[in-house]
MMTF fields as JSON, N, C-alpha, C and O atoms, coordinates in Angstrom:
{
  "mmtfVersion": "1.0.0",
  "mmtfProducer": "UNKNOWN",
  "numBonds": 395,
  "numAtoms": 396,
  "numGroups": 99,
  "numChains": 1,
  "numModels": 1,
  "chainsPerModel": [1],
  "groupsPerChain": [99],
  "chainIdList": ["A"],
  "bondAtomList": [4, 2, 8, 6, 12, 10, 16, 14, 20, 18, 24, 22, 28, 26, 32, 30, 36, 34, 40, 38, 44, 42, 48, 46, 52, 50, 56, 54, 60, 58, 64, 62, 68, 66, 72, 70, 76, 74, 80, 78, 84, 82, 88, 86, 92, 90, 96, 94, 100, 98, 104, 102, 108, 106, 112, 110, 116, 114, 120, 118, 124, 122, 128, 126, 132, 130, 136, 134, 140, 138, 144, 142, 148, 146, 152, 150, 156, 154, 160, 158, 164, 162, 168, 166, 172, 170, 176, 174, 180, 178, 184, 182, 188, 186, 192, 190, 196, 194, 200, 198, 204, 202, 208, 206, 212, 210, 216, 214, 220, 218, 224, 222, 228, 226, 232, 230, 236, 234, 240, 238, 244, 242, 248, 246, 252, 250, 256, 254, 260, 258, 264, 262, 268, 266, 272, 270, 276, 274, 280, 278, 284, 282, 288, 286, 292, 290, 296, 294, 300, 298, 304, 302, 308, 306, 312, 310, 316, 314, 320, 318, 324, 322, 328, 326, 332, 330, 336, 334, 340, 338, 344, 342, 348, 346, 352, 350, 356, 354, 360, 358, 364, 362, 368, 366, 372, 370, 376, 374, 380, 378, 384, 382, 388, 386, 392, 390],
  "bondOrderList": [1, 1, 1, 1, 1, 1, 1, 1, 1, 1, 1, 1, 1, 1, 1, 1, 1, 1, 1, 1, 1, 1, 1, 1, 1, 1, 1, 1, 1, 1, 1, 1, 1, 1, 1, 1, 1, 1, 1, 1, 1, 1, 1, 1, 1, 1, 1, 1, 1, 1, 1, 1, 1, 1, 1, 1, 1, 1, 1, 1, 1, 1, 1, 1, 1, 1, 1, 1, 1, 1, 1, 1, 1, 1, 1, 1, 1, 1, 1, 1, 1, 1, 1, 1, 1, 1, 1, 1, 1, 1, 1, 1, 1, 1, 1, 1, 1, 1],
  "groupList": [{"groupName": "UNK", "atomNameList": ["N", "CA", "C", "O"], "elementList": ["N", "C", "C", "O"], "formalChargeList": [0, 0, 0, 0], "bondAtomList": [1, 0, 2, 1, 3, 2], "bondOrderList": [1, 1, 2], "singleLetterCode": "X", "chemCompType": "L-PEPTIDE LINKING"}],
  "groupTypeList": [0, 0, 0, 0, 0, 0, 0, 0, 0, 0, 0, 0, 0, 0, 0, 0, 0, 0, 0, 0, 0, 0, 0, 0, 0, 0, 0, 0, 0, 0, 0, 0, 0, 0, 0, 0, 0, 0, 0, 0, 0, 0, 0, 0, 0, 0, 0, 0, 0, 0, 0, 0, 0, 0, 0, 0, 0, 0, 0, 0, 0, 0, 0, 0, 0, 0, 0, 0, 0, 0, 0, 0, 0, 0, 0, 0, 0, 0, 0, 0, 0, 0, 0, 0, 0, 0, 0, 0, 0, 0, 0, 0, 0, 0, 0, 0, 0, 0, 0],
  "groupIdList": [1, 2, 3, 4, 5, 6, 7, 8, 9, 10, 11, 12, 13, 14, 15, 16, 17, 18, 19, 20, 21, 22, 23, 24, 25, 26, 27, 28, 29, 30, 31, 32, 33, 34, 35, 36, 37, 38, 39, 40, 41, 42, 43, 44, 45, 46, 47, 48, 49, 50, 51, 52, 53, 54, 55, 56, 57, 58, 59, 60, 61, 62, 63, 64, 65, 66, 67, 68, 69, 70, 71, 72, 73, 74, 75, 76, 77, 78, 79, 80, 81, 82, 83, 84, 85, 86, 87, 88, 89, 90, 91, 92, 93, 94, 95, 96, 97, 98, 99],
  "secStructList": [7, 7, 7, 2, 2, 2, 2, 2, 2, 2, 2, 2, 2, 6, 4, 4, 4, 7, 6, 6, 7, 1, 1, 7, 2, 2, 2, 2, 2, 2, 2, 2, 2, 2, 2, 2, 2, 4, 4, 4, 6, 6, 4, 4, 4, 4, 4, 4, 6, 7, 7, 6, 6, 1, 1, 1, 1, 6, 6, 6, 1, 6, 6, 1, 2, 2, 2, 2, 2, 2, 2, 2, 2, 2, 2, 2, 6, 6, 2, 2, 2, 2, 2, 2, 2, 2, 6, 6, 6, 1, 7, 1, 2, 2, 2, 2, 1, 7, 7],
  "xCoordList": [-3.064, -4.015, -3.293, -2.556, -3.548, -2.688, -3.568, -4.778, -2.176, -2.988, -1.971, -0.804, -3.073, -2.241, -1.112, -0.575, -0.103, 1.271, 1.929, 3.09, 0.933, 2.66, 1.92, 2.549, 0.933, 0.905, 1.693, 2.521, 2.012, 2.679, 4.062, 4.469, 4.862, 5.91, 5.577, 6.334, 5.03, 5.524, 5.428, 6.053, 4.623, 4.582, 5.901, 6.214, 6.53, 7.99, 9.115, 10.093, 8.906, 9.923, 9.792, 10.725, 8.718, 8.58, 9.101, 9.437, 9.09, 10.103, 10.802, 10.84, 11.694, 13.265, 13.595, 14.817, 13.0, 13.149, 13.38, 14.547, 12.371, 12.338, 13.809, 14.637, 13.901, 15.13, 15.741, 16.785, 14.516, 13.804, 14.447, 14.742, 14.724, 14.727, 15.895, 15.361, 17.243, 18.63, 18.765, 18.81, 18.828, 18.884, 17.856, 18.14, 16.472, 15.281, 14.597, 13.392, 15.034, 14.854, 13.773, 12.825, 14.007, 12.974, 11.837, 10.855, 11.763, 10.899, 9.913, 8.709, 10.428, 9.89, 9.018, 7.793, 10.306, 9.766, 7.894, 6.808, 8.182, 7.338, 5.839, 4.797, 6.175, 4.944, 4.273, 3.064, 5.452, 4.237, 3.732, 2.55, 4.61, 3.97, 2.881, 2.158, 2.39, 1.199, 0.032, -0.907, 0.344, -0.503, -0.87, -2.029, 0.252, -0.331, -1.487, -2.476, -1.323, -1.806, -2.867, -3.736, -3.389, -4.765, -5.795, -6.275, -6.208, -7.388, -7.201, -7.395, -6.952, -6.711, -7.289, -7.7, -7.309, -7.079, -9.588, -10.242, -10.018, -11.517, -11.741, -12.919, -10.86, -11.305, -12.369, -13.37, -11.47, -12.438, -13.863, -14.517, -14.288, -15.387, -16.762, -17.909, -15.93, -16.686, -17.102, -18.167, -15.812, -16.278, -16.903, -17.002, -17.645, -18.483, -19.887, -20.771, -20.073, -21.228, -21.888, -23.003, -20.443, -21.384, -21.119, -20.078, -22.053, -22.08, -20.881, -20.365, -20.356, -19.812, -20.171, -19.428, -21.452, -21.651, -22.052, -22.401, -21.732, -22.322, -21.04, -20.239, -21.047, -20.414, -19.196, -18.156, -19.062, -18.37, -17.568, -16.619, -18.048, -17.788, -16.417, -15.989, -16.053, -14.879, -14.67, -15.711, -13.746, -13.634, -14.477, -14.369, -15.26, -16.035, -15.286, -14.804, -15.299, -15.152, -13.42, -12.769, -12.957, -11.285, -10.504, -9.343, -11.739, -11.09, -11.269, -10.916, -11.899, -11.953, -10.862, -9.835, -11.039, -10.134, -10.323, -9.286, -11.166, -11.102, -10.242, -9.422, -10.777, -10.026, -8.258, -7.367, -8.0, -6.691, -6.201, -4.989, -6.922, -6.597, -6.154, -5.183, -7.568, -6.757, -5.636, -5.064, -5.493, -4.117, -3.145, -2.106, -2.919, -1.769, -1.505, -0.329, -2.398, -2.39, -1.709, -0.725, -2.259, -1.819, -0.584, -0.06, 0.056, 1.362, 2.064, 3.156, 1.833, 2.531, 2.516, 3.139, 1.841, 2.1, 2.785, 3.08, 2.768, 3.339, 4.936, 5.754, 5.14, 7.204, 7.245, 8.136, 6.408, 6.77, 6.671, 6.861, 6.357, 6.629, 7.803, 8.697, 8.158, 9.369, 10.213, 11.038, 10.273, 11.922, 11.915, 13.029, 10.475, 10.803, 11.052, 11.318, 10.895, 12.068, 13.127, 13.82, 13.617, 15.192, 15.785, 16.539, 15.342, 16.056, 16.323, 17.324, 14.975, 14.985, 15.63, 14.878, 16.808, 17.142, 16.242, 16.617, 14.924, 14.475, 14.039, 14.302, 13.219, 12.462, 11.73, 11.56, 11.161, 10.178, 8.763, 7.696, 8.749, 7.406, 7.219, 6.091, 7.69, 7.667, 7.368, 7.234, 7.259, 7.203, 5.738, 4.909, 5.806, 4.173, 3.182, 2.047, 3.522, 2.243, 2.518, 2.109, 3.179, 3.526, 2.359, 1.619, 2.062, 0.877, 0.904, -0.134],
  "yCoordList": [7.239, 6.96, 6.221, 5.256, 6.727, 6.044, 4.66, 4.512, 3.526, 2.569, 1.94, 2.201, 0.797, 0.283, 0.281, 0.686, 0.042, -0.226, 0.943, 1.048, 2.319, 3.189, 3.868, 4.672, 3.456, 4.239, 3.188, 3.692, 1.994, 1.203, 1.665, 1.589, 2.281, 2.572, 3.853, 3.828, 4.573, 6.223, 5.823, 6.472, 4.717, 4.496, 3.815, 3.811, 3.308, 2.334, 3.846, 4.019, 4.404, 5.872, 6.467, 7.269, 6.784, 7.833, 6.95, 7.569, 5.508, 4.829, 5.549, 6.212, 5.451, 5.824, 7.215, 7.311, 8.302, 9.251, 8.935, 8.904, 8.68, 8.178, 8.061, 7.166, 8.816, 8.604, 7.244, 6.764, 7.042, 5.77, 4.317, 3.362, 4.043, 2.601, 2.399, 2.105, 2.404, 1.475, 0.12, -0.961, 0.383, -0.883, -2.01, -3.153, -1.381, -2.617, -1.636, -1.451, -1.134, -0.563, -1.05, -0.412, -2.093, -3.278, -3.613, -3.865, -3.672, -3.791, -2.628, -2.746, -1.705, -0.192, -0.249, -0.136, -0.554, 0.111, -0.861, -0.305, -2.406, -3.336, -2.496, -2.135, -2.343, -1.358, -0.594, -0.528, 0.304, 2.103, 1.313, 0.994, 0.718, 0.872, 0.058, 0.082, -1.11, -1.706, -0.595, -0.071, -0.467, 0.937, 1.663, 1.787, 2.165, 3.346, 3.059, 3.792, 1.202, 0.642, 0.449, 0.205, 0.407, -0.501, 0.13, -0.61, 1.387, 2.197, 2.221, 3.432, 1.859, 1.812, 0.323, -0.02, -0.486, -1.704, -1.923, -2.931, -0.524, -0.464, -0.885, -1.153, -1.011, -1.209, -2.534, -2.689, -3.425, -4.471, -4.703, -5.691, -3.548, -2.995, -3.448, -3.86, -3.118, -3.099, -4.335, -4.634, -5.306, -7.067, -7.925, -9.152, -6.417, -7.328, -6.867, -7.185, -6.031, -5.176, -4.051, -3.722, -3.741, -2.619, -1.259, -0.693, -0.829, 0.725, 1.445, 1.299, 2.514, 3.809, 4.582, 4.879, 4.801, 5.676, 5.169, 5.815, 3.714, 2.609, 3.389, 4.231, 3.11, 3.719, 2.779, 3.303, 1.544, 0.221, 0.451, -0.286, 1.44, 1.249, 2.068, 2.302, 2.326, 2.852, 4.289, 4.929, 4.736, 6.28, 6.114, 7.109, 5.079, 5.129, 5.31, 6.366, 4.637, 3.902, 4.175, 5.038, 3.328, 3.345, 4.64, 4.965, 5.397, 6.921, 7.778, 8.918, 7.508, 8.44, 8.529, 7.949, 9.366, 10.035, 8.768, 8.618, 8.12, 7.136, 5.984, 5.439, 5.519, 4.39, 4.971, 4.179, 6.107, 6.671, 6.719, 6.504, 7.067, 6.845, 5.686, 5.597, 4.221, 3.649, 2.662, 1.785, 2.922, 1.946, 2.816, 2.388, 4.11, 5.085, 4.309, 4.159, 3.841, 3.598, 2.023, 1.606, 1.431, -0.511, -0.645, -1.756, 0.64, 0.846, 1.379, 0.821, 2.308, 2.467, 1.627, 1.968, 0.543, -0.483, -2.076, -3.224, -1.388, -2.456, -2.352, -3.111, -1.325, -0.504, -0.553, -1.199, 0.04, -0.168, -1.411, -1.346, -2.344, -4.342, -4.329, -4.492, -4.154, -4.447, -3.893, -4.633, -2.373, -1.519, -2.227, -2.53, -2.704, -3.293, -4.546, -4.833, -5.396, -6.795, -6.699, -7.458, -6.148, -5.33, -5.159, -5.991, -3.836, -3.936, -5.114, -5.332, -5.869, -6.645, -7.769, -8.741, -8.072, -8.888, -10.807, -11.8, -10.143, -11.162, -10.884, -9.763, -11.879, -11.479, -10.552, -10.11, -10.097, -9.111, -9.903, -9.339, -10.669, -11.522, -12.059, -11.86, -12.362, -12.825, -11.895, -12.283, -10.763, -9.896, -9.075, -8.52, -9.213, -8.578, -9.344, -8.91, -10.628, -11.979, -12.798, -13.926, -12.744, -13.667, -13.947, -13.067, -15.59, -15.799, -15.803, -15.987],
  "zCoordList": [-19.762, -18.707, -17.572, -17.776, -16.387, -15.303, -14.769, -14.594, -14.556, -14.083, -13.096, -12.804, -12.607, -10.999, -11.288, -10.257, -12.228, -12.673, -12.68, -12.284, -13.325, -13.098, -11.295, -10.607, -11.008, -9.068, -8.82, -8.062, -8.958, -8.682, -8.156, -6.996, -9.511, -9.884, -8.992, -8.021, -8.965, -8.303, -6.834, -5.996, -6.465, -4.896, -4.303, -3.113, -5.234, -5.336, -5.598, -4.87, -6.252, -6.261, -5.6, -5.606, -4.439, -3.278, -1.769, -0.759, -1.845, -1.063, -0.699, 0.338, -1.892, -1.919, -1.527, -1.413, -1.281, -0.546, 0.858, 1.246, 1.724, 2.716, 3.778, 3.611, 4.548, 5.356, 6.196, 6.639, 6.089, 7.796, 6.792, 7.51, 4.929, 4.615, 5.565, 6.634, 5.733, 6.388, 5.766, 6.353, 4.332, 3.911, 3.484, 3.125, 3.614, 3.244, 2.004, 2.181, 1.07, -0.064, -0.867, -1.325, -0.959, -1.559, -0.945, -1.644, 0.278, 1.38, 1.37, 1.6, 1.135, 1.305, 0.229, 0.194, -1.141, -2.081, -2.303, -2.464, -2.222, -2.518, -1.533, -2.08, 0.116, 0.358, -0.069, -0.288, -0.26, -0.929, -1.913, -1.782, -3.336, -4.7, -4.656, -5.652, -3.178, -3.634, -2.973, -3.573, -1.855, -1.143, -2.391, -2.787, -3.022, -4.561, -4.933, -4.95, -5.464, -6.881, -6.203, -7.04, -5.007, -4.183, -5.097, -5.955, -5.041, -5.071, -6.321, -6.415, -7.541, -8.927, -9.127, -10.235, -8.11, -8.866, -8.484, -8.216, -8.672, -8.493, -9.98, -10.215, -11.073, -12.112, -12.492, -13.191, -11.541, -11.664, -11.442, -11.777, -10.77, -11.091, -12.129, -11.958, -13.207, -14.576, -14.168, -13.628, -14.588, -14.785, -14.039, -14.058, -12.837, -11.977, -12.106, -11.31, -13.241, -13.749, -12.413, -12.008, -12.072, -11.038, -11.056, -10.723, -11.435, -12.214, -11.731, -10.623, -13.006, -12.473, -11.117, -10.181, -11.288, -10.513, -8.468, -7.481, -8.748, -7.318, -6.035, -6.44, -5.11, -4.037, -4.197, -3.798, -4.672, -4.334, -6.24, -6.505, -7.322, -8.873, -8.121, -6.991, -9.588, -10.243, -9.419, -9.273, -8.996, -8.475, -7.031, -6.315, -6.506, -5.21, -3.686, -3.275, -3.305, -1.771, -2.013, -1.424, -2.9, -2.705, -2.987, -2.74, -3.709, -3.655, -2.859, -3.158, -1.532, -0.332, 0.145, -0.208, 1.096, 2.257, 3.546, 4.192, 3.858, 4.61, 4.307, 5.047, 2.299, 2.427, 2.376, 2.685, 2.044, 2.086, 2.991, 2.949, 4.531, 5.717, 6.446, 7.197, 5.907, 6.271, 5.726, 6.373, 4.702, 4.038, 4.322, 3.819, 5.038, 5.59, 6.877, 7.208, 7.577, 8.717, 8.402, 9.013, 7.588, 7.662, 6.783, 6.703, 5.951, 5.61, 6.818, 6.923, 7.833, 8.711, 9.894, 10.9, 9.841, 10.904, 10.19, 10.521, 9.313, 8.495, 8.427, 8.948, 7.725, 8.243, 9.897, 10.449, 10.538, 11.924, 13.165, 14.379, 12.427, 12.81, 12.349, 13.18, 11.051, 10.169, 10.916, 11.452, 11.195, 11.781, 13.039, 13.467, 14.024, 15.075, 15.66, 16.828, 14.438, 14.014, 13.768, 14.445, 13.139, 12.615, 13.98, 14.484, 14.663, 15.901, 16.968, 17.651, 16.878, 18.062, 17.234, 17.306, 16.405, 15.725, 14.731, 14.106, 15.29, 14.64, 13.443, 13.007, 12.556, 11.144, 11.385, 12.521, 10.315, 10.953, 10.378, 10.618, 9.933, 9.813, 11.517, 11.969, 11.959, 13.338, 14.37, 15.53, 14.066, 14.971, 14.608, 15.329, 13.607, 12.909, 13.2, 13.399, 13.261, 12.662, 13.738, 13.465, 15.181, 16.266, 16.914, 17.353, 17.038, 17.678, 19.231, 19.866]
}
């Protein structure tokens, strides 16, 4: 049975394809595999007694095409702060999160 741990792991192995890491491998990999694990982690679900079948249960909301859309979108602005700290030689926390 698949769980947040091995989407984890396949979101951390499809990194590494990726042409674009230059060295932040880890960086990469730590993105995708939590992106993977997000929509898995509806399990908790149960322990909040809210049905299978609720829009917000198990298989709901985090298994759309929206919420897929947008964690595509806040993973790709997420690598693209990062590559554009890198270049501009600063952190890339500083460049994502600058007040």
């Amino acid at each position: 049975m698949p769980t947040p741990l091995t989407h984890f792991i396949a979101g951390a192995a499809v990194s590494q394809i990726s042409p674009n890491t230059r060295g932040h491998y880890l960086r990469y990999a730590l993105v995708f595999g939590v992106l993977a694990a997000l929509p898995d982690l509806d399990f908790t679900a149960f322990f909040l007694d809210i049905p299978y079948g609720h829009p917000l249960g198990h298989r709901g909301f985090s298994h759309s095409p929206a919420f897929a859309a947008a964690l595509g979108v806040t993973g790709a602005l997420i690598l693209r702060a990062d590559r554009n700290g890198a270049r501009s030689g600063r952190p890339a926390r500083s460049s994502a999160w600058a007040s």
